[in-house]
MIDOSE-1310 file (N, C-alpha, C; in nm, 2 decimals, decimal comma, always signed):
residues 105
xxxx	+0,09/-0,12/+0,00/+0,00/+0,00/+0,00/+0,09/+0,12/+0,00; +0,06/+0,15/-0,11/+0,15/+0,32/-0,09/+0,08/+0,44/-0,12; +0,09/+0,57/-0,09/+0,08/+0,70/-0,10/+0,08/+0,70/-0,25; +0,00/+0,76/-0,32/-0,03/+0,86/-0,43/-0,01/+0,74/-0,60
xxxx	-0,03/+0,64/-0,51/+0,00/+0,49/-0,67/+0,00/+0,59/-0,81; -0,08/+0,68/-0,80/-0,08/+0,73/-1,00/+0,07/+0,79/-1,02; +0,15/+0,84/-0,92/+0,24/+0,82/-0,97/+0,37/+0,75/-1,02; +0,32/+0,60/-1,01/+0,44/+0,49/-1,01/+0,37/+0,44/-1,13
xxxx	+0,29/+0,41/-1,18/+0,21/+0,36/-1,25/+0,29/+0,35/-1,37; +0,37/+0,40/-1,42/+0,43/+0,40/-1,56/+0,56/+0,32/-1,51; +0,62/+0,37/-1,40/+0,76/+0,30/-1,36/+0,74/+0,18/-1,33; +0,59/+0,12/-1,25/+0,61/+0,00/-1,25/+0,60/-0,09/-1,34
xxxx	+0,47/-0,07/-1,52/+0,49/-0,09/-1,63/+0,59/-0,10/-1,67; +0,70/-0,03/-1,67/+0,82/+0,00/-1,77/+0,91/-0,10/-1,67; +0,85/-0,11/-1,53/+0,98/-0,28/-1,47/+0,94/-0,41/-1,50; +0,80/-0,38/-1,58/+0,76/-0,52/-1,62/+0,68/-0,56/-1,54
xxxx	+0,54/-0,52/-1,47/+0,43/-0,53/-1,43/+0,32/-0,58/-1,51; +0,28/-0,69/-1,51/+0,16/-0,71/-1,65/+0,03/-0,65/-1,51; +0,01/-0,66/-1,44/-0,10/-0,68/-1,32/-0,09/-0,53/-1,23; -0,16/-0,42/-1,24/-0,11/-0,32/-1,17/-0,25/-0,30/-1,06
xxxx	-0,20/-0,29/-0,90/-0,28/-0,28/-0,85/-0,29/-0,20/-0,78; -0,36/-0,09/-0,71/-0,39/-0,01/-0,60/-0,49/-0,03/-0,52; -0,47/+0,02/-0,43/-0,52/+0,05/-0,29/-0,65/+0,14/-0,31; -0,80/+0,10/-0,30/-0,92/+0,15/-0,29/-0,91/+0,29/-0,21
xxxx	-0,84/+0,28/-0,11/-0,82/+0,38/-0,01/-0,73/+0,51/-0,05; -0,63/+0,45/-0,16/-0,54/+0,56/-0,20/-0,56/+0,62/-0,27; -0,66/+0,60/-0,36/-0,70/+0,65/-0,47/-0,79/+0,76/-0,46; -0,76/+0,91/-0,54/-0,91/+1,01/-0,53/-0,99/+0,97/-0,62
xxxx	-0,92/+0,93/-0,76/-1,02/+0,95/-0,90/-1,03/+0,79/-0,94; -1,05/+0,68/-0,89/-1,03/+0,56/-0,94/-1,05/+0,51/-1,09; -1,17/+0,57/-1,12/-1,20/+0,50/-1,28/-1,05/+0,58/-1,33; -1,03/+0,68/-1,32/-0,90/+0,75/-1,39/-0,80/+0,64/-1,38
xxxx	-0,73/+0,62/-1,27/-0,64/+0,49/-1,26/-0,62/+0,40/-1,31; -0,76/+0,36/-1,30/-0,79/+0,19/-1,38/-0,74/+0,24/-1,53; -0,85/+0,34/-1,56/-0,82/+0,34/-1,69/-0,68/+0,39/-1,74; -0,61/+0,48/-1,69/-0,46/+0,47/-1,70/-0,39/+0,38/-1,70
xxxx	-0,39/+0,26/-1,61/-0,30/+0,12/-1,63/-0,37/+0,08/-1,75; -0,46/+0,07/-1,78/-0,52/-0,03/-1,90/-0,45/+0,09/-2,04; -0,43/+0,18/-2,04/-0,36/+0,27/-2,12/-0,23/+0,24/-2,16; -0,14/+0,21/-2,05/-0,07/+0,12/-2,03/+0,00/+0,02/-2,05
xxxx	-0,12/-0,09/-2,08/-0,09/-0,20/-2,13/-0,07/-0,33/-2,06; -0,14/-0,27/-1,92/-0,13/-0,40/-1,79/-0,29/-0,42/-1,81; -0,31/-0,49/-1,69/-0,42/-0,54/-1,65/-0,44/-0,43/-1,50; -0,59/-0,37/-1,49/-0,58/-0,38/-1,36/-0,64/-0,38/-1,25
xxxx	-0,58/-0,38/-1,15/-0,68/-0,49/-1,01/-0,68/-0,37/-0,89; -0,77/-0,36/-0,84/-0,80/-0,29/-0,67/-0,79/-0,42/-0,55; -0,71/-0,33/-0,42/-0,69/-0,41/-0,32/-0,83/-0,31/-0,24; -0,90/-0,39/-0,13/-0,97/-0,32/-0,08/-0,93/-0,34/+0,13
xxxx	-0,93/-0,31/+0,18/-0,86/-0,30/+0,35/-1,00/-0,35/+0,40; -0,96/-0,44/+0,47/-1,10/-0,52/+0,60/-1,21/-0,39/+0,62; -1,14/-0,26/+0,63/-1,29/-0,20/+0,66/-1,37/-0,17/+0,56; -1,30/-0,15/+0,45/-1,40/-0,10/+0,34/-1,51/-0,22/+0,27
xxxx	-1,60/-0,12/+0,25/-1,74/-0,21/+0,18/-1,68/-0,27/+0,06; -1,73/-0,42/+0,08/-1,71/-0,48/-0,07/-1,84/-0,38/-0,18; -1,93/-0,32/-0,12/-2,00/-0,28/-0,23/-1,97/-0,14/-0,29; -1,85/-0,07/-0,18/-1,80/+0,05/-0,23/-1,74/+0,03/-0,42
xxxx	-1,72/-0,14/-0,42/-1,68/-0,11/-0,60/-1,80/-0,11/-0,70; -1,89/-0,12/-0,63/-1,97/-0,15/-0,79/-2,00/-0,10/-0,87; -1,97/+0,07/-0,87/-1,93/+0,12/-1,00/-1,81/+0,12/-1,06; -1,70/+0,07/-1,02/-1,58/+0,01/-1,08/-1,61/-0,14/-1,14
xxxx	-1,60/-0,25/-1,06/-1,58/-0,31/-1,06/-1,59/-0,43/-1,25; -1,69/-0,38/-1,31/-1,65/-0,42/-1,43/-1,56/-0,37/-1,54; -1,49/-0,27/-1,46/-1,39/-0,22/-1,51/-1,21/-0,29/-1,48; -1,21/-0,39/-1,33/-1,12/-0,42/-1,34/-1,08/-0,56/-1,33
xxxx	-0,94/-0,61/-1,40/-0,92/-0,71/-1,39/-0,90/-0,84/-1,28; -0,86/-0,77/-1,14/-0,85/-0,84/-1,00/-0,90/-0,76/-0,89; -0,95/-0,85/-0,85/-0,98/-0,74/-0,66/-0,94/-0,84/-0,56; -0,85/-0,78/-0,49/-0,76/-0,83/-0,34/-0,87/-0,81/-0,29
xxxx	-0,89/-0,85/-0,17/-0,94/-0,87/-0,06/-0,86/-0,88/+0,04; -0,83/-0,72/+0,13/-0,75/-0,79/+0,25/-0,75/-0,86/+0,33; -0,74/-0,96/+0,40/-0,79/-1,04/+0,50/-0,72/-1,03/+0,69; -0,62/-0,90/+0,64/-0,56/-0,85/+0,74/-0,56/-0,70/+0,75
xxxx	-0,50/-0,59/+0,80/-0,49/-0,46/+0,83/-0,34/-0,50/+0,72; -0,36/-0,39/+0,64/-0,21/-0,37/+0,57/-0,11/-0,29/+0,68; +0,03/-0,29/+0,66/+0,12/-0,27/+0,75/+0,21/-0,35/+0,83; +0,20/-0,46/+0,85/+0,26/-0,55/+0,93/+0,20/-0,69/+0,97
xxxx	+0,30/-0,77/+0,97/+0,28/-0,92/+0,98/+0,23/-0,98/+1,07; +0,25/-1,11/+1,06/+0,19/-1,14/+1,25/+0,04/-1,14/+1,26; -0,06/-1,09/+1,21/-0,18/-1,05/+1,22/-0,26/-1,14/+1,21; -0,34/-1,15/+1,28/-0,48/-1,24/+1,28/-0,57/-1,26/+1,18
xxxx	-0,63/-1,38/+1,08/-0,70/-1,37/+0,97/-0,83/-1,31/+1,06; -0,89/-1,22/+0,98/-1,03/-1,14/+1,00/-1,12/-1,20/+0,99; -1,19/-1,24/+1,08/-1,30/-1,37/+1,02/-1,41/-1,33/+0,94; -1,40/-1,21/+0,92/-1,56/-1,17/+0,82/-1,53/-1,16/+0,69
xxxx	-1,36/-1,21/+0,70/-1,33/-1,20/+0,54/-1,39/-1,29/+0,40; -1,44/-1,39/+0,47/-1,47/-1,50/+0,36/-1,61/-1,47/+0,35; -1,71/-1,40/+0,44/-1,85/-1,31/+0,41/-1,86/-1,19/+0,28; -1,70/-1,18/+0,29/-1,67/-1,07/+0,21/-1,62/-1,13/+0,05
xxxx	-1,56/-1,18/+0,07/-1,53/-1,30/-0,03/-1,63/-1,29/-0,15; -1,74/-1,36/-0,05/-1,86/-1,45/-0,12/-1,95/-1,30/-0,21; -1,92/-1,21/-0,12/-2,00/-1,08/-0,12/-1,95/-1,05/-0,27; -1,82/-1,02/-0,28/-1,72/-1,00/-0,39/-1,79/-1,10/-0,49
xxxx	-1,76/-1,20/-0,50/-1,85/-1,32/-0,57/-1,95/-1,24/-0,66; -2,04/-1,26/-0,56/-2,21/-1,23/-0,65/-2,20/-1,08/-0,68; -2,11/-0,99/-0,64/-2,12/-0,83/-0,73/-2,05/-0,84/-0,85; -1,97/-0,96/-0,87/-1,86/-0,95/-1,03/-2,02/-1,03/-1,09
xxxx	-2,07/-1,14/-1,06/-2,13/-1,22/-1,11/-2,26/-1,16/-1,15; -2,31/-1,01/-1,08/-2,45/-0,95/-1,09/-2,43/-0,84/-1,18; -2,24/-0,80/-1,22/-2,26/-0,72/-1,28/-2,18/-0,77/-1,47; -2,17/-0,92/-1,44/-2,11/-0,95/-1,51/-1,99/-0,93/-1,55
xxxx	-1,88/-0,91/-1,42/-1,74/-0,85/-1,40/-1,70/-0,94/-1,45; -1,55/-0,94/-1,49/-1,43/-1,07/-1,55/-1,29/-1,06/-1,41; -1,34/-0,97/-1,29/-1,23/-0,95/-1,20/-1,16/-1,11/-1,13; -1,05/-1,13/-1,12/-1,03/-1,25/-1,04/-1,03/-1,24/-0,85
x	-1,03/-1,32/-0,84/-1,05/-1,30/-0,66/-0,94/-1,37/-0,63
């Protein structure tokens, strides 16, 4: 998870990224992003953090190619799996499936 991803976005393409992903949380203008990596020439995927709503994507979400699902607090190791992650999972599931997404989980 880093600070301000639009601007790595080309550096990490040009190190050979087929898969470019950001952080739901980092982002102001997301469809812009997406559509920038796909400009590109990657594929691209959103991570989303245990607190955020799996349903905060669903005006994205047929737009991108992967969605993480945190299953921990980003930042540090050691951490306890979240148990409402696999609620969230399933959740993810039926919003690619209702909107006809192609995202991977």
């Amino acid at each position: 998870m880093i600070k301000n991803p639009d601007n790595y976005l080309e550096d990490f393409r040009k190190a050979g990224a087929d898969i470019i992903s950001v952080h739901y949380e980092e982002v102001i203008h997301l469809n812009r992003t997406i559509m920038k990596i796909k400009e590109l020439g990657a594929k691209a995927g959103v991570v989303i953090n245990p607190s955020t709503p799996v349903s905060s994507l669903k005006d994205i979400a047929e737009y991108i190619d992967l969605l993480l699902i945190m299953t921990v607090n980003p930042g540090f190791g050691g951490q306890s799996f979240i148990s409402n992650s696999e609620r969230r999972i399933a959740e993810a599931v039926e919003l690619g499936k209702s909107l006809k997404a192609n995202y991977l989980i």
